[in-house]
N, C-alpha and C positions, 0 to 999 in steps of 0.2 A: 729358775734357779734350783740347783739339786742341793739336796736334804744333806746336811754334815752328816759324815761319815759314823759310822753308829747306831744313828738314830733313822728309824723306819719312818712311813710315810703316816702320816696321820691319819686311824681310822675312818670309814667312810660312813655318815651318819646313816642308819638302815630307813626309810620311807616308812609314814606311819603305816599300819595294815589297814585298806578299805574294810569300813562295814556295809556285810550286805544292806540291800534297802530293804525296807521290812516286806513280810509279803501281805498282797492285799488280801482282804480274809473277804470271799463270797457273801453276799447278803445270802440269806435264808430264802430257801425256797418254797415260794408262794405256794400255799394250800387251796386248794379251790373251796369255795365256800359250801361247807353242806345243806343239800337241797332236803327240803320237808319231802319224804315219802308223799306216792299219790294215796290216796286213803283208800283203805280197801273194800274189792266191790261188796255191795250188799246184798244176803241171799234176800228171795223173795219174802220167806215165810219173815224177817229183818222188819222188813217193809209194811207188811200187813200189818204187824205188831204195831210199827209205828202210826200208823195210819186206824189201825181201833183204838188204840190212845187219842190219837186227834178229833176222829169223831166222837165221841164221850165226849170230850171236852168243851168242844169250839160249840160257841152258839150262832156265829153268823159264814160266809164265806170269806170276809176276810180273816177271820180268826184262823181258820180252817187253813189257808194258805201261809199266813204266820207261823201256824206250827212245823208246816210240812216240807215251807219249800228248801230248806237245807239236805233233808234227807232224798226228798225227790229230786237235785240236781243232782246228786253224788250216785244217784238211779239212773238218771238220764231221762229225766222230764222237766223240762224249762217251764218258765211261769207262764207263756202264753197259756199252752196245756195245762196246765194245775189249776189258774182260776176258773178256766170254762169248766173245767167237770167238777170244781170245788161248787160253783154254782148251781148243777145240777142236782149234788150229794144233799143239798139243803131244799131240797124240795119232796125226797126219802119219806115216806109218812113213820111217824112212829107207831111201833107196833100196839095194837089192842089186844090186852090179856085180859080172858073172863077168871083167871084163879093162880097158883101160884105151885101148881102140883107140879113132879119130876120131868113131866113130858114138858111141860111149857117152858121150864126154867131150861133143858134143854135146846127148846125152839128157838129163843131168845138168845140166847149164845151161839147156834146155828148161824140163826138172820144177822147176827152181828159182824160175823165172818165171813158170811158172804159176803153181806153190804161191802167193807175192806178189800174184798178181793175184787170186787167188781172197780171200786174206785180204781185199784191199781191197772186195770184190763185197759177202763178207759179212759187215762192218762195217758197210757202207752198207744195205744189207738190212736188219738189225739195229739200225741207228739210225732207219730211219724207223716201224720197229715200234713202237719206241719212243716216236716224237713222234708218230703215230697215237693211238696208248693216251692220253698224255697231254691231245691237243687232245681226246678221247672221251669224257676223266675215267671211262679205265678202267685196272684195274692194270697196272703198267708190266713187272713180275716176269711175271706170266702171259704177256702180249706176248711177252718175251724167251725164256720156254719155248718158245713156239710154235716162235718164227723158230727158235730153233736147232737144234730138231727138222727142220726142212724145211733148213737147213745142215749138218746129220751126212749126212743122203741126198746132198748134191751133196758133199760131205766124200767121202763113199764114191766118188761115180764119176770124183771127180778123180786120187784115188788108185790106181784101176784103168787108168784112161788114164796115169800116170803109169809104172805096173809094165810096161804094155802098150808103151811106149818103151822104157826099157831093156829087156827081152827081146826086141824087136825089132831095136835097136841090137847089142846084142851078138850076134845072128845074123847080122847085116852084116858087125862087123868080123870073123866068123869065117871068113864066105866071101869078105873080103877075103884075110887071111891069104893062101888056097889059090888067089884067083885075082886079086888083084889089087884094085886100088882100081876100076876101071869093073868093074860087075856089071849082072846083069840083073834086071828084074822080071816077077816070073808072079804071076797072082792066076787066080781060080775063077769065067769067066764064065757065071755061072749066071743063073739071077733076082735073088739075094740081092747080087749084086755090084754098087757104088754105079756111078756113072760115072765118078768121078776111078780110078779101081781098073781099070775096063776099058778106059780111054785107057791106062794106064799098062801095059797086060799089054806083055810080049813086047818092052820097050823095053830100054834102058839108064838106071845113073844113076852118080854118084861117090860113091866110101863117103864120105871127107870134105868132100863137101859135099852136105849131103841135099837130095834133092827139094823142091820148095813143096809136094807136098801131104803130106810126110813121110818115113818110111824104108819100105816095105813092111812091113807086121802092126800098121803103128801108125796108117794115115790115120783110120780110124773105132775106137770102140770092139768092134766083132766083125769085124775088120778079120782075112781068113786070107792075105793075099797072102803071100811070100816071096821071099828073093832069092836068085839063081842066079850061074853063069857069066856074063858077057855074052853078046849074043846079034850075031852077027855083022854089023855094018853096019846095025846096028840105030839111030834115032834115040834122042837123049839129052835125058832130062828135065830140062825147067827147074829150076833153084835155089833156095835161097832165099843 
């Protein structure tokens, strides 16, 4: 039917406007979790330190591996190796001192850093015995016998070089006493006598402060030097 004359056609209603859908908002992206740093390596001289704190300290073997073994895994010496030469270290004699002079208090600080260094030698010795054996897929126990058999022998002649210091120490500070802190050195230029031994005859040195190549009766292990008077106008050996 058409629309009376006049009048137009009824507006056409406009369609509501679509809203957009929302947008979907990204989760957050995943952080990887952070990783603890590896700790970092230790110098030797590290090591030592810790290792003359443990010995002062510990009175048994397992004490001694209590203290230790955190710092000797972050070394790379596992406990098989630590107890067997902890076991060893505890058979070390303690040093005999006849008096408490410059040279001796030296020795004894000497010997104490050896001893130290020698532990660390023979952990590491003993640990790669062990990782030997293992990459061989052969027993790891007999490995460990071995080594520590060829460690009692260096055990032995550390401990003589050890004794060989304070007995030579305390002869210093005895003939300091009587003559003073500059002394002299005599040794036995024979054949048997090293070189540092025969540069050194007939010189001077300070009781309290020893020689670089040690006190006299200690540079080698059949070391017979000995110390004197000074020797008059004599030149004086270097330090350490």
């Amino acid at each position: 039917m058409q629309a009376p004359p006049g009048q137009g056609s009824p507006p056409a209603r406009k369609a509501p406007a679509r809203k957009a859908p929302p947008r979907q908002q990204k989760p957050p992206a995943r952080t990887a979790p952070q990783q603890t740093p590896p700790p970092a390596p230790l110098t030797p001289a590290q090591v030592i330190a810790a290792i003359l704190s443990a010995l002062g300290a510990a009175l048994t073997a397992a004490q001694l591996v209590t203290l230790l073994a955190k710092i000797m895994a972050v070394a790379g010496i596992g406990l098989l190796a630590l107890r067997a030469v902890a076991v060893l270290m505890m058979s070390w004699p303690a040093d005999v001192l006849e008096g408490t002079g410059p040279a001796q208090r030296h020795a004894i600080r000497m010997n104490a850093t050896r001893r130290a260094q020698f532990m660390l030698s023979a952990c590491q010795r003993v640990q790669a015995a062990v990782v030997a054996a293992r990459s061989q897929g052969t027993p790891v126990l007999d490995a460990i016998r071995k080594a520590m058999a060829a460690e009692q022998r260096w055990l032995a002649a550390h401990v003589h070089a050890s004794q060989n210091r304070i007995a030579a120490a305390s002869a210093v500070d005895g003939m300091a006493d009587a003559y003073g802190n500059l002394l002299g050195w005599n040794s036995v230029p024979d054949s048997r006598c090293t070189p540092e031994c025969r540069n050194a005859n007939h010189k001077n040195f300070y009781a309290d402060r020893p020689p670089a190549i040690g006190y006299p009766g200690s540079t080698h292990p059949n070391c017979r030097c000995w110390p004197s008077a000074p020797f008059k106008g004599a030149r004086v050996l270097p330090s350490t």
